[in-house]
C-alpha positions as a LaTeX table, in Angstrom:
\begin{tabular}{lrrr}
\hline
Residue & $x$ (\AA) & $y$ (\AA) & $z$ (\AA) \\
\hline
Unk1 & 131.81 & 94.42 & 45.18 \\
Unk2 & 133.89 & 91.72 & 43.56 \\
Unk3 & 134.74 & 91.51 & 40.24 \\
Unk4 & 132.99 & 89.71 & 38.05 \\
Unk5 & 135.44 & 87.30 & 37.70 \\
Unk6 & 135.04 & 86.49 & 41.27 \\
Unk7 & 131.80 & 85.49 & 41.00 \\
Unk8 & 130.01 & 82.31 & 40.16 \\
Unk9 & 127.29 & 82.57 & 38.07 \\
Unk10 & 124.44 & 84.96 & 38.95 \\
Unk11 & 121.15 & 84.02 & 38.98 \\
Unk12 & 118.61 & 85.79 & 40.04 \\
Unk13 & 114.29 & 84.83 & 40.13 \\
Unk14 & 111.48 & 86.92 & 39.93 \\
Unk15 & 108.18 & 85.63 & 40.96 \\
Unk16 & 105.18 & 88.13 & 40.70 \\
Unk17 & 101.29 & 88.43 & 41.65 \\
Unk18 & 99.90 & 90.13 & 38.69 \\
Unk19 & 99.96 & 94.00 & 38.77 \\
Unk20 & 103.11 & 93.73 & 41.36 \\
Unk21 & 105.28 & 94.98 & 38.49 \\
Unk22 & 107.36 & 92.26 & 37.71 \\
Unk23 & 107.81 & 92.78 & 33.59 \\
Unk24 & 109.01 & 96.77 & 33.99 \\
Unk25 & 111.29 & 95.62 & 37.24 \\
Unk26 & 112.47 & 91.85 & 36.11 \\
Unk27 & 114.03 & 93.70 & 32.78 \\
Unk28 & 115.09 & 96.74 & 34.45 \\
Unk29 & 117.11 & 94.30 & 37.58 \\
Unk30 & 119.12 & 92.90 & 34.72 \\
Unk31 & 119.80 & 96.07 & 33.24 \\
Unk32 & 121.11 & 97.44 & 36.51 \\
Unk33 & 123.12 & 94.58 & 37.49 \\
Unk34 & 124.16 & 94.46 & 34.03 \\
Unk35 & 122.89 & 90.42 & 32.94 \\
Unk36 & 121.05 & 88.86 & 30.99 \\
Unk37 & 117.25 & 88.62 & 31.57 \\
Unk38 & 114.58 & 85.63 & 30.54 \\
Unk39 & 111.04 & 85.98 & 30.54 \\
Unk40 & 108.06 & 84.23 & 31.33 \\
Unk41 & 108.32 & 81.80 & 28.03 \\
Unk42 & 110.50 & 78.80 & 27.86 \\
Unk43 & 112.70 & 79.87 & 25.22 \\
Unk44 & 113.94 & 83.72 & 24.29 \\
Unk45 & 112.69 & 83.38 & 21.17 \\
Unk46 & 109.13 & 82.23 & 21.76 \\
Unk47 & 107.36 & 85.39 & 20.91 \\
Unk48 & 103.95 & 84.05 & 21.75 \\
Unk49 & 102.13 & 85.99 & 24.52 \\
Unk50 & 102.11 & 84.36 & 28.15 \\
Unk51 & 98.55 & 85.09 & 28.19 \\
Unk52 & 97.80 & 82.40 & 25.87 \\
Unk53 & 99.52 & 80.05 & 28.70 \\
Unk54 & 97.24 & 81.40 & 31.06 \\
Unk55 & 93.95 & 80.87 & 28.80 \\
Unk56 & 94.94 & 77.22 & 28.60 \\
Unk57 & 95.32 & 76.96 & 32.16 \\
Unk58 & 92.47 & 78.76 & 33.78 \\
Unk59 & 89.65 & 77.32 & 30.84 \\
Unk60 & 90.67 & 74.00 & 32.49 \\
Unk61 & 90.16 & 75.27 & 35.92 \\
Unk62 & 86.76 & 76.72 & 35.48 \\
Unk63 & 85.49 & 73.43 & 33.49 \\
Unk64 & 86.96 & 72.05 & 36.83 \\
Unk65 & 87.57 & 69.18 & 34.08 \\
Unk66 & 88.71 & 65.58 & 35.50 \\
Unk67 & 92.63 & 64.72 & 35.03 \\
Unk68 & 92.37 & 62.76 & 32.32 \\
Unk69 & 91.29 & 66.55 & 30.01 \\
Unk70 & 93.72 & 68.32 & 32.96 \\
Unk71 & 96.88 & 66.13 & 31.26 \\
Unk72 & 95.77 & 66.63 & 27.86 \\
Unk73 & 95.67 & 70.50 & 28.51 \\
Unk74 & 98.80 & 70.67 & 30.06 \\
Unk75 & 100.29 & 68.74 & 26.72 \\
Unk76 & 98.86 & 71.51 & 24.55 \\
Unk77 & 100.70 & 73.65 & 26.92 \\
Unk78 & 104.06 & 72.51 & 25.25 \\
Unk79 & 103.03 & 73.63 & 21.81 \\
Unk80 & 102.42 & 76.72 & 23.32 \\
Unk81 & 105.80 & 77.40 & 25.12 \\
Unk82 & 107.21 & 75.94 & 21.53 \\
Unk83 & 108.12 & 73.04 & 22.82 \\
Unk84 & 108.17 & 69.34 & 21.40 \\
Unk85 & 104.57 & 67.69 & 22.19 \\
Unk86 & 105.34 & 64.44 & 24.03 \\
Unk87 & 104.36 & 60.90 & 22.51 \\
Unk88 & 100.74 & 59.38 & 23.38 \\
Unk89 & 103.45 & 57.07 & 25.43 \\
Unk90 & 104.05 & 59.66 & 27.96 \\
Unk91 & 102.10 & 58.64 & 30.79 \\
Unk92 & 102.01 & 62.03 & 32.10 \\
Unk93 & 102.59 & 64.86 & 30.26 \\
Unk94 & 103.58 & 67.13 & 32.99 \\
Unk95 & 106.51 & 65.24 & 33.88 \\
Unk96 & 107.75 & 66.39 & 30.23 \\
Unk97 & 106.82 & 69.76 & 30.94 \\
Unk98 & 108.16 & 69.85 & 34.47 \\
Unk99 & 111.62 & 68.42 & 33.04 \\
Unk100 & 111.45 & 71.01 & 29.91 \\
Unk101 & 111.31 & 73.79 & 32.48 \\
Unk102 & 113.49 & 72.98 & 34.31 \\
Unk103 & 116.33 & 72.03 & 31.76 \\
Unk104 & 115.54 & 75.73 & 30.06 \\
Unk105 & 115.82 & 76.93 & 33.58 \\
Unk106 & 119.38 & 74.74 & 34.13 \\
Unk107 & 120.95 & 75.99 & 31.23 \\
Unk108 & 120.19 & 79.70 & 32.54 \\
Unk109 & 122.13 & 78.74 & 35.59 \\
Unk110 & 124.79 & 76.62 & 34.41 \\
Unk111 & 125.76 & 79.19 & 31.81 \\
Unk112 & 126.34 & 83.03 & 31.84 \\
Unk113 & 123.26 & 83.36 & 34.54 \\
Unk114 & 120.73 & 86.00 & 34.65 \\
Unk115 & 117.41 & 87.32 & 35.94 \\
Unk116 & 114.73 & 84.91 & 35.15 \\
Unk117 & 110.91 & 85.99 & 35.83 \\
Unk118 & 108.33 & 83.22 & 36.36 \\
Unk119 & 108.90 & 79.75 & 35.10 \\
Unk120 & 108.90 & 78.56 & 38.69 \\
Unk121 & 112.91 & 79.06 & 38.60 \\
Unk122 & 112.45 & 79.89 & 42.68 \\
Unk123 & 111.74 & 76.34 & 43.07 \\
Unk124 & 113.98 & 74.91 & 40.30 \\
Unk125 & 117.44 & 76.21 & 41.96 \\
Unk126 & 115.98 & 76.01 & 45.63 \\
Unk127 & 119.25 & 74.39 & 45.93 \\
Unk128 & 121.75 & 76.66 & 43.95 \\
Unk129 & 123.89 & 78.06 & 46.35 \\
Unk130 & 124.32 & 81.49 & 43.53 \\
Unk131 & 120.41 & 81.85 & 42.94 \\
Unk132 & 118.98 & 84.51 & 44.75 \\
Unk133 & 115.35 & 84.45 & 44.76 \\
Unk134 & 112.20 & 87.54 & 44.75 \\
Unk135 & 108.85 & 87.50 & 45.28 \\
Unk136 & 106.68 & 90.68 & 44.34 \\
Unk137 & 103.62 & 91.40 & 45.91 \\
Unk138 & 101.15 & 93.53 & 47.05 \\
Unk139 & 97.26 & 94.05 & 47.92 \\
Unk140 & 94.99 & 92.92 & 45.05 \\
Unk141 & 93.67 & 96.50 & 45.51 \\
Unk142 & 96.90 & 98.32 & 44.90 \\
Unk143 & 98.39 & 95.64 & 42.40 \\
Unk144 & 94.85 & 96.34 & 40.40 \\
Unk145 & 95.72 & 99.80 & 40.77 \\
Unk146 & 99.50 & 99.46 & 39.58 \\
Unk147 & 98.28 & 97.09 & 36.49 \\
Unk148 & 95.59 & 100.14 & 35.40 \\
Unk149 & 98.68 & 102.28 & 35.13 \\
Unk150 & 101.61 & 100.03 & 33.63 \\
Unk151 & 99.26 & 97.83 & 31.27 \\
Unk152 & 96.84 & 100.90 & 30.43 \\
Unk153 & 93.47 & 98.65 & 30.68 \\
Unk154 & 90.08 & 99.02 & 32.31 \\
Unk155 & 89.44 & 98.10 & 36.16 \\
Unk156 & 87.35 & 95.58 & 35.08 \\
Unk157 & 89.71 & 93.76 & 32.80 \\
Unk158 & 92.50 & 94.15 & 35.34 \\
Unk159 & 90.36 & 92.56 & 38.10 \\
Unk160 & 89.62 & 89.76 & 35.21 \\
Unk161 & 93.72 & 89.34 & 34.61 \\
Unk162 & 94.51 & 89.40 & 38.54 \\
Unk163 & 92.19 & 86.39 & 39.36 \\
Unk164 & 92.84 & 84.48 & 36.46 \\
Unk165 & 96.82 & 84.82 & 36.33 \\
Unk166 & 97.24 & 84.55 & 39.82 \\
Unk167 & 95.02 & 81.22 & 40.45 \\
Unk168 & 96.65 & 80.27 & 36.64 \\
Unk169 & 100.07 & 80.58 & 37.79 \\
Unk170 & 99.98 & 79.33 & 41.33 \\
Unk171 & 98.48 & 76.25 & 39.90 \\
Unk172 & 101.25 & 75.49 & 36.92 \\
Unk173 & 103.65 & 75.85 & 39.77 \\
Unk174 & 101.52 & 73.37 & 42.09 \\
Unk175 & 101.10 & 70.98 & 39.27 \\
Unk176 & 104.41 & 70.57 & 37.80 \\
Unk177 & 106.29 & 71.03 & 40.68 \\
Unk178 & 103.82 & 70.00 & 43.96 \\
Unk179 & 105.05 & 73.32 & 45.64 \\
Unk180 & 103.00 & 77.08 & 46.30 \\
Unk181 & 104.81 & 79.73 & 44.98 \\
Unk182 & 103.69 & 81.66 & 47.44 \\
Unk183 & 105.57 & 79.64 & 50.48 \\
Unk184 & 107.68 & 82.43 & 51.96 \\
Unk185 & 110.83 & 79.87 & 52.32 \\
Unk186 & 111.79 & 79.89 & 48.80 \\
Unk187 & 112.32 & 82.99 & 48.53 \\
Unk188 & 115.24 & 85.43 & 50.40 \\
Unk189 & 113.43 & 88.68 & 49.70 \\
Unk190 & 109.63 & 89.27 & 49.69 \\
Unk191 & 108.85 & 93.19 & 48.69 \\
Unk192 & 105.44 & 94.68 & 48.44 \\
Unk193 & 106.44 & 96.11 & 44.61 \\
Unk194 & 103.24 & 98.61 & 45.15 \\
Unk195 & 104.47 & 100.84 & 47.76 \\
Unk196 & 107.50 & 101.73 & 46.08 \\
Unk197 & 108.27 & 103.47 & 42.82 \\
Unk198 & 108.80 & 100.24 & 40.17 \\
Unk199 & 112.13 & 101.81 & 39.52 \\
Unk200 & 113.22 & 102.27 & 43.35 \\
Unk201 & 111.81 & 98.28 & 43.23 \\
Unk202 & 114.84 & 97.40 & 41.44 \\
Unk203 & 117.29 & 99.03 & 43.06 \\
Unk204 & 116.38 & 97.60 & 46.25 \\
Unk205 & 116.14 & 93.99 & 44.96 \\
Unk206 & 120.10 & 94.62 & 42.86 \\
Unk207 & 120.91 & 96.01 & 46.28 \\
Unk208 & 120.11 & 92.88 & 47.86 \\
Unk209 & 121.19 & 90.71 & 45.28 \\
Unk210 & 124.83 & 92.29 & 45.46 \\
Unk211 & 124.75 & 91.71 & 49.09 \\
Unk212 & 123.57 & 88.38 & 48.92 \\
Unk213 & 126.04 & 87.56 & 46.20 \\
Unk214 & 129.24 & 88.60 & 48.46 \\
Unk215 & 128.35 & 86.86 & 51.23 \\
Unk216 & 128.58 & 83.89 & 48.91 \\
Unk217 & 131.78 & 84.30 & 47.49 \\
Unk218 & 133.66 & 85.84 & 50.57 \\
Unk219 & 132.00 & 82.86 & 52.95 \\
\hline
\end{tabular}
């Protein structure tokens, strides 16, 4: 492998269907490859859980609530992320959010890099020739399964979390961004995280990622 100093900046995304994995093996990909890693939240020192995000997100869904309550939802989203609340002059308050992710996104990329999970960063550097871009998934059945184990809940509350994050997520993505995060073409590596050890996961995906990476540079 190159040296580091050979390298452009590194940045590798995570996208994950609940109980895939992705918070032990996002962390632990950094940690191997020996970057930085960003979570879910829009800024590292947010400490605010991302289920709140979710809550806000799927209680609009199931009031199926008209776009008028949809936008005003999605502004109470930025308070949650801890980000500024856009003026009643906004005419859309997703087009602050969408820029706000992607600017916390940018600065990932432009700077030191890293492994970034969520915060639709797949589709944000679609076009960054250094970004190389995962998608965990898996059978709801055995990603139900996997979330018993690594979040130590009930069946029922992990089959409650799977529907709601999943539909929650996809749907911020589709919103904000008017793409499914599930479309295979943003992504260069698609792994079924619950067939594999979480740990052998990540070595795959930094395997990958290394390859990927050299091609790059040595192209």
């Amino acid at each position: 492998m190159p040296a580091d100093s050979e390298i452009s900046t590194r940045v590798l995304t995570v996208s994950a269907t609940y109980g895939a994995g992705g918070s032990v093996i996002a962390p632990r990909i950094a940690e191997l490859l020996g970057i930085a890693f960003f979570d879910r939240l829009i800024h590292g020192e947010e400490t605010r859980s991302v289920d709140k995000i979710v809550e806000r997100l799927t209680s609009e869904e199931r009031e199926q609530a008209p776009p008028g309550r949809i936008l005003s939802g999605l502004s109470n989203l930025t308070s949650v992320l801890g980000l500024p609340v856009p003026s009643t002059d906004d005419r859309d308050p997703r087009v602050h959010l969408r820029r706000q992710v992607e600017a916390s996104v940018g600065r990932i990329a432009t700077g030191d890099g890293g492994v970034i999970l969520g915060r639709a960063a797949a589709v944000v550097l679609a076009k960054d020739p250094m970004s190389f871009n995962v998608r965990l998934i898996g059978p709801a059945s055995r990603r139900l399964a996997q979330a018993m184990k690594v979040e130590d809940v009930s069946k029922s509350e992990a089959e409650a979390r799977l529907v709601d994050t999943d539909r929650a997520w996809a749907r911020f993505v589709t919103r904000l961004f008017d793409h499914d995060p599930a479309d295979p073409a943003l992504y260069h590596l698609i792994i079924d995280s619950t067939v594999l050890p979480l740990e052998r996961t990540a070595e795959i995906v930094v395997a990958a990622a290394t390859a990927f990476w050299e091609t790059r540079v040595n192209a």
